[in-house]
Residue frames as qw, qx, qy, qz and C-alpha x, y, z in Angstrom:
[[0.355, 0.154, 0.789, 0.477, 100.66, 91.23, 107.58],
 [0.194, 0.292, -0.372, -0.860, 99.07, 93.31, 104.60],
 [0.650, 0.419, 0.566, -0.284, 96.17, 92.11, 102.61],
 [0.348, -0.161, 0.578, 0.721, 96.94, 91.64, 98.75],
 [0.218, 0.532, 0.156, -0.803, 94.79, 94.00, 97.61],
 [0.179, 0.504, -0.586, -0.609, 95.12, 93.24, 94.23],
 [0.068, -0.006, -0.996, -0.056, 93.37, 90.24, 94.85],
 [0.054, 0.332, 0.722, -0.605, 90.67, 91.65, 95.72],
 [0.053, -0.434, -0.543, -0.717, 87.00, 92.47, 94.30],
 [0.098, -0.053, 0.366, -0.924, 84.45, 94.56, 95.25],
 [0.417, -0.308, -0.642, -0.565, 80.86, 93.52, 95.81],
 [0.350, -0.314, 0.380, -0.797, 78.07, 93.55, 98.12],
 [0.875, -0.148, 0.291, -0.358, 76.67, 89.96, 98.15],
 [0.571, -0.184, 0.790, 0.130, 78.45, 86.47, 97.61],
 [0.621, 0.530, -0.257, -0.517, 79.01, 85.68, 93.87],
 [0.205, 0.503, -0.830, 0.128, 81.38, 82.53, 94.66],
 [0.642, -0.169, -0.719, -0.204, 79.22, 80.86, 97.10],
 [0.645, -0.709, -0.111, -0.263, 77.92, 80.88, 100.61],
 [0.146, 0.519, -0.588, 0.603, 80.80, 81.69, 103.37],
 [0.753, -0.502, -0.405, -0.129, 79.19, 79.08, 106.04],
 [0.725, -0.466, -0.278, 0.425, 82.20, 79.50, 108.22],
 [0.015, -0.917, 0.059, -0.395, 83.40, 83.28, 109.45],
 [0.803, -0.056, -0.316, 0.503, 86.65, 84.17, 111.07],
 [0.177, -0.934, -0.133, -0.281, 86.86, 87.05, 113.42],
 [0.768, -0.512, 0.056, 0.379, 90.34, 88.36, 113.97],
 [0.270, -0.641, 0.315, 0.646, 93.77, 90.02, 113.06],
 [0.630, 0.640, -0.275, -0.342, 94.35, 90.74, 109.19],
 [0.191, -0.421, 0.874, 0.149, 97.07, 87.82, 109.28],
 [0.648, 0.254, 0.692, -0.190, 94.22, 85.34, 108.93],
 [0.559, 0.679, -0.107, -0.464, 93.92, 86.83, 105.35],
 [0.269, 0.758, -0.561, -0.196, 96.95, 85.82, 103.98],
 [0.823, -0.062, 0.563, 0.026, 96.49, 81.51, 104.37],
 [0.120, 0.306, -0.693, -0.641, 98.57, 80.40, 101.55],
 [0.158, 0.276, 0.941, 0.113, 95.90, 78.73, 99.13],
 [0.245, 0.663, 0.499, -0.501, 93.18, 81.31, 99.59],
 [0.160, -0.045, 0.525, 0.835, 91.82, 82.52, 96.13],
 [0.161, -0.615, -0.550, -0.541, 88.83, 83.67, 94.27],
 [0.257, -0.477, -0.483, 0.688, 89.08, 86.15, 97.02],
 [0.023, 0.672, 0.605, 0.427, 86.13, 88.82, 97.33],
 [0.332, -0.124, -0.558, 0.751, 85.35, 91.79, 99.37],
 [0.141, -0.534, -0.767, -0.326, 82.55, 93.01, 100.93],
 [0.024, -0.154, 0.302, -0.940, 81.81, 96.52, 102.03],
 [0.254, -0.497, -0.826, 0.077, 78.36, 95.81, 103.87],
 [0.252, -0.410, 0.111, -0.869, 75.65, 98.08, 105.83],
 [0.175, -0.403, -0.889, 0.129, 73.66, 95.97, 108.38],
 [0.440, -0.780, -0.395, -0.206, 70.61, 97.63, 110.63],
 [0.633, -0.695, -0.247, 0.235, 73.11, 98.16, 112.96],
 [0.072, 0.940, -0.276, -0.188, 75.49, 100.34, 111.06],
 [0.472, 0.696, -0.535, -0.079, 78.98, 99.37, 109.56],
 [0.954, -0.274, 0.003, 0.122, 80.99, 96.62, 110.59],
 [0.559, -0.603, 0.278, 0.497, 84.92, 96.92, 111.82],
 [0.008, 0.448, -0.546, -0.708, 85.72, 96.63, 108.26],
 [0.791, 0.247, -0.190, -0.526, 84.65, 95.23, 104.88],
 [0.733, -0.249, 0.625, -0.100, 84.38, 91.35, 105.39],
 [0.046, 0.578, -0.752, -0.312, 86.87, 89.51, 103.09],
 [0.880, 0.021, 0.395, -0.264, 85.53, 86.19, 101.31],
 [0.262, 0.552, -0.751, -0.250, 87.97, 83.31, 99.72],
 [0.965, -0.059, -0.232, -0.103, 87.92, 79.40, 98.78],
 [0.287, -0.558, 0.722, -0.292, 90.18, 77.67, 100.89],
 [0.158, -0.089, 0.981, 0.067, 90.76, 73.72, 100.71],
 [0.222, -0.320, -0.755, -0.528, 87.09, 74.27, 98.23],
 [0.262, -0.684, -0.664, 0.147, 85.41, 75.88, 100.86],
 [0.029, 0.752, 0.249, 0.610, 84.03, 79.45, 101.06],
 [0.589, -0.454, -0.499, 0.446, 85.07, 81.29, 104.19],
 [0.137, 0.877, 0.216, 0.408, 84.46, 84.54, 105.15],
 [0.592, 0.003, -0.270, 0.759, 87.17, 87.14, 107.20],
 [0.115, -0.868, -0.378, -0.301, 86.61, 89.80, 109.47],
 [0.367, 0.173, -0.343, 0.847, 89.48, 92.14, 111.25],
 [0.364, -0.708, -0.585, 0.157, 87.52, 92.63, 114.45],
 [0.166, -0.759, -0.069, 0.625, 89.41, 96.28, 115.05],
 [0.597, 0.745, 0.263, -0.142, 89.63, 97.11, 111.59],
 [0.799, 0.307, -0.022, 0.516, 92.68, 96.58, 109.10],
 [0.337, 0.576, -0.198, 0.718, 95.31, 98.60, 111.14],
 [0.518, -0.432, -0.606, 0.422, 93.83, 97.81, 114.72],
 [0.121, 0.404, 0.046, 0.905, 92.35, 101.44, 114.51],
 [0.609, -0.495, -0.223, -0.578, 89.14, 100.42, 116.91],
 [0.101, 0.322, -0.840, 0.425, 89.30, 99.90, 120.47],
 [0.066, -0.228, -0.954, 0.182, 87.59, 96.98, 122.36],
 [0.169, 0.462, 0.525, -0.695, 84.62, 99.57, 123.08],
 [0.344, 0.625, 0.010, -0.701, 83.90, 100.93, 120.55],
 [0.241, 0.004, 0.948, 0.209, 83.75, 97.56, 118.18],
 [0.825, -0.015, 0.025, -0.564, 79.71, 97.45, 116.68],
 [0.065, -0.158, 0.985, 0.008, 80.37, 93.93, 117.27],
 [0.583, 0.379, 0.606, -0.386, 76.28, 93.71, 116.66],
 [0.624, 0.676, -0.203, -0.335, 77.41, 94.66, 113.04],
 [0.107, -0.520, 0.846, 0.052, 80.04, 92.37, 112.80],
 [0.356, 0.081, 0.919, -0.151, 77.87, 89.38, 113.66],
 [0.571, 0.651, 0.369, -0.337, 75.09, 90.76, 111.10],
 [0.344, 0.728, -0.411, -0.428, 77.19, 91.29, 108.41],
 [0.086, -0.250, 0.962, 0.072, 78.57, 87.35, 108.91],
 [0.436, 0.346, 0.793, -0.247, 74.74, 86.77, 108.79],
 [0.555, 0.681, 0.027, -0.477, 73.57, 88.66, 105.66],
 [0.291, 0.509, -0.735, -0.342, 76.75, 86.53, 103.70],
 [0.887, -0.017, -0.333, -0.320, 75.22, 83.40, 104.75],
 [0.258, 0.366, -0.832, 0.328, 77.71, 82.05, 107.81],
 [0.797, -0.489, -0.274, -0.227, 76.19, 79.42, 110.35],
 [0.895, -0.248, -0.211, 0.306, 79.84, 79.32, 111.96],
 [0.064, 0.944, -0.211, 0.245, 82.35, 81.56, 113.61],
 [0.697, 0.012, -0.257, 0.669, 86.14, 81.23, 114.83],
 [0.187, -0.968, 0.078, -0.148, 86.83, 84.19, 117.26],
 [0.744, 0.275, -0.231, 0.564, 90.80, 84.47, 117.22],
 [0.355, -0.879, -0.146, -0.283, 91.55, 86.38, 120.19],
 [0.398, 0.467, -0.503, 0.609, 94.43, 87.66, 121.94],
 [0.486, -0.769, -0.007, -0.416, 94.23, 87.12, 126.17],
 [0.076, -0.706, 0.569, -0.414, 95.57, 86.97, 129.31],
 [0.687, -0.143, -0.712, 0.036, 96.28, 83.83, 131.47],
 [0.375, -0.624, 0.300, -0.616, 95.18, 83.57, 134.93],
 [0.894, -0.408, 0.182, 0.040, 96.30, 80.18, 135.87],
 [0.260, -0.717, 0.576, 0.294, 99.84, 79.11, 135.89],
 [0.630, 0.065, 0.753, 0.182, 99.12, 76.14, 133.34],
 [0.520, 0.736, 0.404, 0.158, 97.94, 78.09, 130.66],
 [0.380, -0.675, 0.139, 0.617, 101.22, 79.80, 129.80],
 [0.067, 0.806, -0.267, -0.523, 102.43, 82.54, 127.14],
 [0.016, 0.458, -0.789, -0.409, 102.27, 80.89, 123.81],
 [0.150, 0.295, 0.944, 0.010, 99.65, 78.05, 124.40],
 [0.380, -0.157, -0.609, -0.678, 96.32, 77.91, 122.75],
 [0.271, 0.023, 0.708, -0.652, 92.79, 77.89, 124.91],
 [0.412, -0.252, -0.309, -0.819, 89.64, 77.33, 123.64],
 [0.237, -0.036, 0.529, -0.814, 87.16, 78.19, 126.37],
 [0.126, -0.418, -0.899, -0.029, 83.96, 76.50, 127.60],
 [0.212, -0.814, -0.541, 0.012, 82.30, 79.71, 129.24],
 [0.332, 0.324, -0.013, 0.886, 82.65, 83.09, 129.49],
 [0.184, -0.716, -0.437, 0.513, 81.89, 86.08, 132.29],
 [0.436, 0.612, 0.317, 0.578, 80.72, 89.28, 131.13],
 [0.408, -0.675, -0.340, 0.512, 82.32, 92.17, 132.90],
 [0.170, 0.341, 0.162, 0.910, 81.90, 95.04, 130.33],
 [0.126, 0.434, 0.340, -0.825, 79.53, 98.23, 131.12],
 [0.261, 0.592, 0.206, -0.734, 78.69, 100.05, 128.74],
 [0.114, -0.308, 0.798, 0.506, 78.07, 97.87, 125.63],
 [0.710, 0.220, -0.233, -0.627, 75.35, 96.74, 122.95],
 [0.469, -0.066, 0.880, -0.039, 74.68, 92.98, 124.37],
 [0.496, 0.370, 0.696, -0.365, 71.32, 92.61, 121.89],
 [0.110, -0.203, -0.589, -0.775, 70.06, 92.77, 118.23],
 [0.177, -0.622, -0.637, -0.420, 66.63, 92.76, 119.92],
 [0.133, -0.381, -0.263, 0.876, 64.60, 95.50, 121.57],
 [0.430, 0.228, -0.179, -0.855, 61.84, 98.46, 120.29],
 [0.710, -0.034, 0.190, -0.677, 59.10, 96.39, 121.20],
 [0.911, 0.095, -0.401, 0.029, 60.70, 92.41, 120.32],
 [0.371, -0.653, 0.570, -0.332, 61.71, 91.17, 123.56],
 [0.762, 0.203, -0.602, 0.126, 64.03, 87.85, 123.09],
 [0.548, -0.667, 0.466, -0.193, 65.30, 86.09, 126.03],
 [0.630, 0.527, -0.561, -0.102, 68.12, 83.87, 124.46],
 [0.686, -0.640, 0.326, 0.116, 70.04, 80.99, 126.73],
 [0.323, 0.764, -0.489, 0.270, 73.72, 81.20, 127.33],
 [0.740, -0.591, 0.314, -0.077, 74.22, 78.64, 130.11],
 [0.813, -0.024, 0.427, 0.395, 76.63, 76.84, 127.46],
 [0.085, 0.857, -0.043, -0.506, 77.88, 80.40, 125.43],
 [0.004, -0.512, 0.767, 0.386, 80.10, 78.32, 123.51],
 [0.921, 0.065, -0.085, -0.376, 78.95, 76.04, 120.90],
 [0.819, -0.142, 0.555, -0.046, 80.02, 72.09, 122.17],
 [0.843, 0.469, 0.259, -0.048, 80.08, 70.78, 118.63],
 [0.665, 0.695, 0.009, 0.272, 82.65, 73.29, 117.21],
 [0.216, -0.898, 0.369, -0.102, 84.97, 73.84, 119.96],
 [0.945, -0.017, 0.324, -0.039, 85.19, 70.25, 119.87],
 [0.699, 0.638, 0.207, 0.248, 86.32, 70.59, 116.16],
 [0.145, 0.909, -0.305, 0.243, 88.48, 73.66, 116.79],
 [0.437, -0.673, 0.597, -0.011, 90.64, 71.82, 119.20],
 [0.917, 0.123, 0.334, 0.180, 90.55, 68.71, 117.67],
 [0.526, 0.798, 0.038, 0.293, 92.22, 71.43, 114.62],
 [0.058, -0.892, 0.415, -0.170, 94.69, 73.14, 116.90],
 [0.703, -0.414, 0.576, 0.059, 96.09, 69.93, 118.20],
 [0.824, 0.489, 0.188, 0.217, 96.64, 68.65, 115.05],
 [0.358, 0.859, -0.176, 0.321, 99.32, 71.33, 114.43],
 [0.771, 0.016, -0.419, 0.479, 101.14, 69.86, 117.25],
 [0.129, 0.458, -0.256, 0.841, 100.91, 73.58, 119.40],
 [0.259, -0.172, -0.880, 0.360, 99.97, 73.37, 122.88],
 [0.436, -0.363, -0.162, -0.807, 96.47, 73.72, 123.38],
 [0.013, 0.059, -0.782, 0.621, 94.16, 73.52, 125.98],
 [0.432, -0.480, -0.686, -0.335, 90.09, 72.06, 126.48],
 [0.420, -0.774, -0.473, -0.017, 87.81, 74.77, 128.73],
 [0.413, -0.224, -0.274, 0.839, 88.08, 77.40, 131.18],
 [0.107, 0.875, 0.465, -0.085, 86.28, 80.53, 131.83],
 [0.331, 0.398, 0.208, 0.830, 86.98, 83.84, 129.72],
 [0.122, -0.766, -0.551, 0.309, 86.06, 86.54, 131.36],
 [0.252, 0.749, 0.245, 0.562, 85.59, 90.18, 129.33],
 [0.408, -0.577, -0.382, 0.596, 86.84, 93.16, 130.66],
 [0.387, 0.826, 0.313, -0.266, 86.31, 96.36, 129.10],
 [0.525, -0.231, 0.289, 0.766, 89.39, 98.06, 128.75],
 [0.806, 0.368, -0.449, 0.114, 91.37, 99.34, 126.66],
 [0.103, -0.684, 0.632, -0.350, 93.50, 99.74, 129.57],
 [0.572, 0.172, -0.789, 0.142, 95.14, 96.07, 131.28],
 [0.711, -0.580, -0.398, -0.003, 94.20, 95.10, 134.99],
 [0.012, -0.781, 0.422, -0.461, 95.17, 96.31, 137.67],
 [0.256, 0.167, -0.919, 0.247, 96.94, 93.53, 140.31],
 [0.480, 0.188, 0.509, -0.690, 93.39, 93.91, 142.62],
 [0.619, 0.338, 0.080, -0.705, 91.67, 92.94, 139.87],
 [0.589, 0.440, -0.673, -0.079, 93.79, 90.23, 138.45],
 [0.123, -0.277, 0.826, -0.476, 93.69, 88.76, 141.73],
 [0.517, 0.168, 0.394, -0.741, 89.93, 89.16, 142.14],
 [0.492, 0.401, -0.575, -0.516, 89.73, 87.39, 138.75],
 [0.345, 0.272, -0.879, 0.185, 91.61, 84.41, 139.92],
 [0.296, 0.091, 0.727, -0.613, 89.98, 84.16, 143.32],
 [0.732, 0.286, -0.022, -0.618, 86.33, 84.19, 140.85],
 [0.788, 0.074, 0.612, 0.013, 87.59, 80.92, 139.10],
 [0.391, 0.813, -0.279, -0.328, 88.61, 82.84, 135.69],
 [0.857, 0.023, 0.299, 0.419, 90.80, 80.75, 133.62],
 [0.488, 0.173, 0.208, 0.830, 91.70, 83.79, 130.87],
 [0.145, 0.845, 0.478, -0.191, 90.77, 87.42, 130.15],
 [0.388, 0.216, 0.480, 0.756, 90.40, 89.35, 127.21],
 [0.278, 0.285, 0.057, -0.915, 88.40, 92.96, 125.84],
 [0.189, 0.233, -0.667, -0.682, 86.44, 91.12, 123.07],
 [0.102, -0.239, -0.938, -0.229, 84.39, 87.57, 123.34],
 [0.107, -0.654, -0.623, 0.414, 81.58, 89.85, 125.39],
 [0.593, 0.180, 0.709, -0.337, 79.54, 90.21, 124.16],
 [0.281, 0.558, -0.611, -0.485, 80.10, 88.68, 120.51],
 [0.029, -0.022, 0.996, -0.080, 79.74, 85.14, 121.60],
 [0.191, 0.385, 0.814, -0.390, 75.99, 86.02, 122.69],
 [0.379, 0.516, -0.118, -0.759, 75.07, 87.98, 119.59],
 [0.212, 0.250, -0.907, -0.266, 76.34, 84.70, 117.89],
 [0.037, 0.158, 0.982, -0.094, 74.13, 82.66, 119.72],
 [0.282, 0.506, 0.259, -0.773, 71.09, 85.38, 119.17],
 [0.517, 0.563, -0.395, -0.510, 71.78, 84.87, 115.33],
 [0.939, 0.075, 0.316, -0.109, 71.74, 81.00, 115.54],
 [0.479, 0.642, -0.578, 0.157, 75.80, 80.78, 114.52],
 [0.855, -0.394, -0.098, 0.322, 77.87, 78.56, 116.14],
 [0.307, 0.818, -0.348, 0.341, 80.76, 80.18, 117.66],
 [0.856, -0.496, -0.043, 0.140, 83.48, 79.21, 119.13],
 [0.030, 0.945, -0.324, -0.030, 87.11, 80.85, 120.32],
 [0.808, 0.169, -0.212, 0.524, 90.76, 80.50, 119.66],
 [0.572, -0.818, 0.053, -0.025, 92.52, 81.93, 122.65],
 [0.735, 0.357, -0.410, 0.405, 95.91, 82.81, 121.98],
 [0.620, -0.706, -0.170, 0.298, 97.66, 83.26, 125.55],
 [0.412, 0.667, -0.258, 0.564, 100.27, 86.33, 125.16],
 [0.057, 0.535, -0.547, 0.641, 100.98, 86.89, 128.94],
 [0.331, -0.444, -0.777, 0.298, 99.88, 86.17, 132.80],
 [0.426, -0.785, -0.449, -0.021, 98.15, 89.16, 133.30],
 [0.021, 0.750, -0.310, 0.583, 99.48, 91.59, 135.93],
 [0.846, -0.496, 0.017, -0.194, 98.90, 88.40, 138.89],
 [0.946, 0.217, -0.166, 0.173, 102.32, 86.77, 138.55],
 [0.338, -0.923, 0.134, 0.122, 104.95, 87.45, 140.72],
 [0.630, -0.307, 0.562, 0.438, 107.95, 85.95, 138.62],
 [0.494, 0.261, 0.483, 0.675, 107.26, 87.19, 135.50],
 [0.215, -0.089, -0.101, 0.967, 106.51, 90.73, 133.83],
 [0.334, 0.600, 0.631, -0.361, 103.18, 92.26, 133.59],
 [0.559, 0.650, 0.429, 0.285, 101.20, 92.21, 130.07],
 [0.187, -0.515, 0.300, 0.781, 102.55, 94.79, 127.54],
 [0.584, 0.657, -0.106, -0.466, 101.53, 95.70, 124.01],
 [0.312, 0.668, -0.620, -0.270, 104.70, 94.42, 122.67],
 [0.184, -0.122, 0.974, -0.041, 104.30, 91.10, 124.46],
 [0.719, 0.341, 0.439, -0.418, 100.96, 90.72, 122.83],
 [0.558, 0.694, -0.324, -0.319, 102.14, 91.49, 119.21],
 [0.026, -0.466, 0.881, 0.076, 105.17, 89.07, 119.67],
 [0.360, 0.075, 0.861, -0.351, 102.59, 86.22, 120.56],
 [0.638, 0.602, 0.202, -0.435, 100.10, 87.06, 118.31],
 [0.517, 0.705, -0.407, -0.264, 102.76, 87.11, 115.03],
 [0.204, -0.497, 0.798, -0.272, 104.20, 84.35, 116.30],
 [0.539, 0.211, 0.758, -0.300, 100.84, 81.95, 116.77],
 [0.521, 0.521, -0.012, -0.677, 99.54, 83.39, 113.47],
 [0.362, 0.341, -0.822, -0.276, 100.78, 80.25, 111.42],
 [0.129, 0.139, 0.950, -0.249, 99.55, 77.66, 114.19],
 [0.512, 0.457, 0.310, -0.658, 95.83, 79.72, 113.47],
 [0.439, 0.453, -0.388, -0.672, 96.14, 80.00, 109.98],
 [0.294, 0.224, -0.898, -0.238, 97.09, 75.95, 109.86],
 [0.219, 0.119, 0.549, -0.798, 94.43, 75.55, 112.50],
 [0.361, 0.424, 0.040, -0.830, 92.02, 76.74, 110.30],
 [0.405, 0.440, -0.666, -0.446, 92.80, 74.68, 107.20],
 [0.108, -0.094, -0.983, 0.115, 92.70, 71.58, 109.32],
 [0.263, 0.341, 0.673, -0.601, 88.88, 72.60, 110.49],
 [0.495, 0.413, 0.056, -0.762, 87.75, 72.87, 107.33],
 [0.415, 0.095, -0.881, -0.205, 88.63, 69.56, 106.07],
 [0.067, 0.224, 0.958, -0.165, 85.94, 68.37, 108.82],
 [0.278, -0.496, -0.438, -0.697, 82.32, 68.89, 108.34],
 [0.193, -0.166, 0.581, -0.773, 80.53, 70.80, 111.25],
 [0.211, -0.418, -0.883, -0.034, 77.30, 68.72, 112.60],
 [0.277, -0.176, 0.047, -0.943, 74.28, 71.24, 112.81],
 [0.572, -0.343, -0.463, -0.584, 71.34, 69.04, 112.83],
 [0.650, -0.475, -0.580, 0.122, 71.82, 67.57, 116.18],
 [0.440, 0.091, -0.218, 0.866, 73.16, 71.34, 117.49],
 [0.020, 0.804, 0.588, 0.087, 70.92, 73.86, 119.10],
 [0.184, -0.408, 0.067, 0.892, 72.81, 76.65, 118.28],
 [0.130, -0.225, -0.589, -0.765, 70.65, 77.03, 114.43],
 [0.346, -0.674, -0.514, -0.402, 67.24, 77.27, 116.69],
 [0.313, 0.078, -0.437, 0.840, 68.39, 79.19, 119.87],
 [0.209, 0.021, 0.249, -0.946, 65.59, 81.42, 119.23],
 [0.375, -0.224, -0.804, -0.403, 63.11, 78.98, 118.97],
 [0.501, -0.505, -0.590, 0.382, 62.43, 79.14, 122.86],
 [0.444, -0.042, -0.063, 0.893, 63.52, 82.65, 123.06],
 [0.074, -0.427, -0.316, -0.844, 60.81, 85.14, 121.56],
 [0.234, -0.274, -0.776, 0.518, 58.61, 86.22, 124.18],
 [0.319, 0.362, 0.062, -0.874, 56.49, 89.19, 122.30],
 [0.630, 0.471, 0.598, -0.153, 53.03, 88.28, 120.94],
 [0.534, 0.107, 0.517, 0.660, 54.27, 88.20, 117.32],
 [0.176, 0.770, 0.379, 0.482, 51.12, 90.65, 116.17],
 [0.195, -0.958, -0.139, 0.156, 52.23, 93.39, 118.50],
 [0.533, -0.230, 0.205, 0.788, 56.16, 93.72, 117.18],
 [0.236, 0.867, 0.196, -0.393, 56.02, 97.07, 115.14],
 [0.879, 0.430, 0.175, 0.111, 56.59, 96.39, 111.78],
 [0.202, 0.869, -0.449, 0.040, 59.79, 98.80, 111.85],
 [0.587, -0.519, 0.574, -0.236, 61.12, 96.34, 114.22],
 [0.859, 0.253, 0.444, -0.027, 60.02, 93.03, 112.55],
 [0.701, 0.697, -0.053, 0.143, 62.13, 94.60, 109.19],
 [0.222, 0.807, -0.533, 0.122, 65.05, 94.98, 110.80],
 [0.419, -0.372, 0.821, -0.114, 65.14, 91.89, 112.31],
 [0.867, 0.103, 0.209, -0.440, 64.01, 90.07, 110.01],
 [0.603, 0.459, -0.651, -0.036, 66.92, 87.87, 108.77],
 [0.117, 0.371, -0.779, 0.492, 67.21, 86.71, 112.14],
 [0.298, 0.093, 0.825, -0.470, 63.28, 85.75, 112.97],
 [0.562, 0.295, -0.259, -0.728, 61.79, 85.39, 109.74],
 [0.314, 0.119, -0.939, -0.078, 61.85, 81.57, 110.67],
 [0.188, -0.274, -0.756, 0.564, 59.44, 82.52, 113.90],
 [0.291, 0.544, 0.509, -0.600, 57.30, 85.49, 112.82],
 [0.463, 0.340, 0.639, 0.513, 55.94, 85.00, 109.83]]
């Protein structure tokens, strides 16, 4: 699916109203029937561009913001994401909530081609990636023992069931770089670990989320088994796309149904994450430092 340009303005800060909830995923997501007063936002963070400019529309009277994690045409691979700009750019529009839509693999035999996951925990088994917004002399130490936020996965299933498409509650996600697919040793090795799915993406996005005091939480579409399965065929491009264009209604309706609930923050400790977290005497950060982070700890150093 296409974005309708024509619908579209250009601007660099919310004129419509505060996108609280961000959606990080294929350009389909654009196109929800209903969406209007639609904006668009070519951004710069600290951390350089994001995948693309991040799309904002009203939806059932709520502001929501859109973000084509490889960029409109799936021109960026899994590496080479700034997924630290991504997540800053959802913070400079004003989001406190993310949806990661995400294409992965299944590594148990219940979670089959077609069904809907959304994961409780996630392994990170990239290399050579940007885990942090912090660093140059502000040393954070964030926790991740619960990576997903409780509150809104809740919600997100509660939303996917509703649509009547089979979804599943938990499982570990485990990141792999790619782009390239497993190899049967490794799909094994997965399995044997306790893996439930695995994908190029939620790693390390999830923990930038929880750095920037967002809830976030994934939609896991399942498009194959991997390369582990000995009765069926091993993952393909084309079986992703099918799956993906396929689910993209169950998301879209998904979506609509989660925003008819309201998300509890105040009893959530995703919005103070970094309350516990900072760990550099505040007068030694160097002020270069302190300005570029400061949308993120201007609640902590004053």
């Amino acid at each position: 699916m296409t974005i309708r340009v024509e619908a579209i303005r250009m601007t660099d800060t919310p004129t419509l109203g505060i996108p609280t909830l961000g959606i990080i995923g294929g350009s389909g997501l654009y196109n929800i029937a209903g969406l209007s007063a639609v904006e668009e936002h070519d951004l710069t963070t600290p951390f350089g561009k994001p995948s693309d400019p991040v799309v904002v529309g009203t939806l059932a009277g709520q502001r929501m913001a859109f973000l084509a994690r490889h960029g409109r045409g799936h021109r960026i691979s899994p590496s080479e994401v700034n997924y630290r700009a991504n997540i800053f750019a959802f913070k400079m529009l004003g989001v406190e909530r993310v949806i990661a839509v995400s294409a992965c693999g299944s590594l148990r035999e219940d979670y089959a081609p077609g069904h809907i996951v959304i994961p409780d925990q996630v392994y990170d088994n990239t290399k050579g990636r940007e885990r942090t917004f912090f660093g140059g002399g502000l040393v954070a130490h964030v926790g991740a023992a619960e990576p997903f936020c409780p509150t809104l996965s809740e919600q997100l299933f509660a939303a996917v069931e509703v649509t009547g498409a089979a979804v599943h509650k938990g499982g570990a996600f485990i990141t792999i770089e790619g782009p390239r697919f497993s190899t049967k040793a490794e799909s094994h090795t997965f399995r044997q670990w306790g893996m439930s799915l695995v994908g190029m993406t939620t790693s390390p996005e999830v923990f930038l989320a929880r750095e920037a005091e967002m809830c976030y939480a994934c939609m896991a579409h399942v498009t194959d088994y991997d390369v582990w399965h000995v009765s069926e065929e091993a993952v393909t491009v084309e079986m992703v796309i099918r799956i993906i264009n396929q689910n993209t209604a169950v998301a879209q309706q998904a979506l609509v149904n989660l925003l008819g609930k309201t998300a509890d923050r105040e009893h959530c400790p995703c919005p103070t994450a970094l309350s516990a977290a900072l760990m550099t005497d505040t007068s030694r950060v160097p002020a270069a430092t302190q300005d570029k982070l400061k949308l993120l700890i201007q609640k902590y150093v004053p």
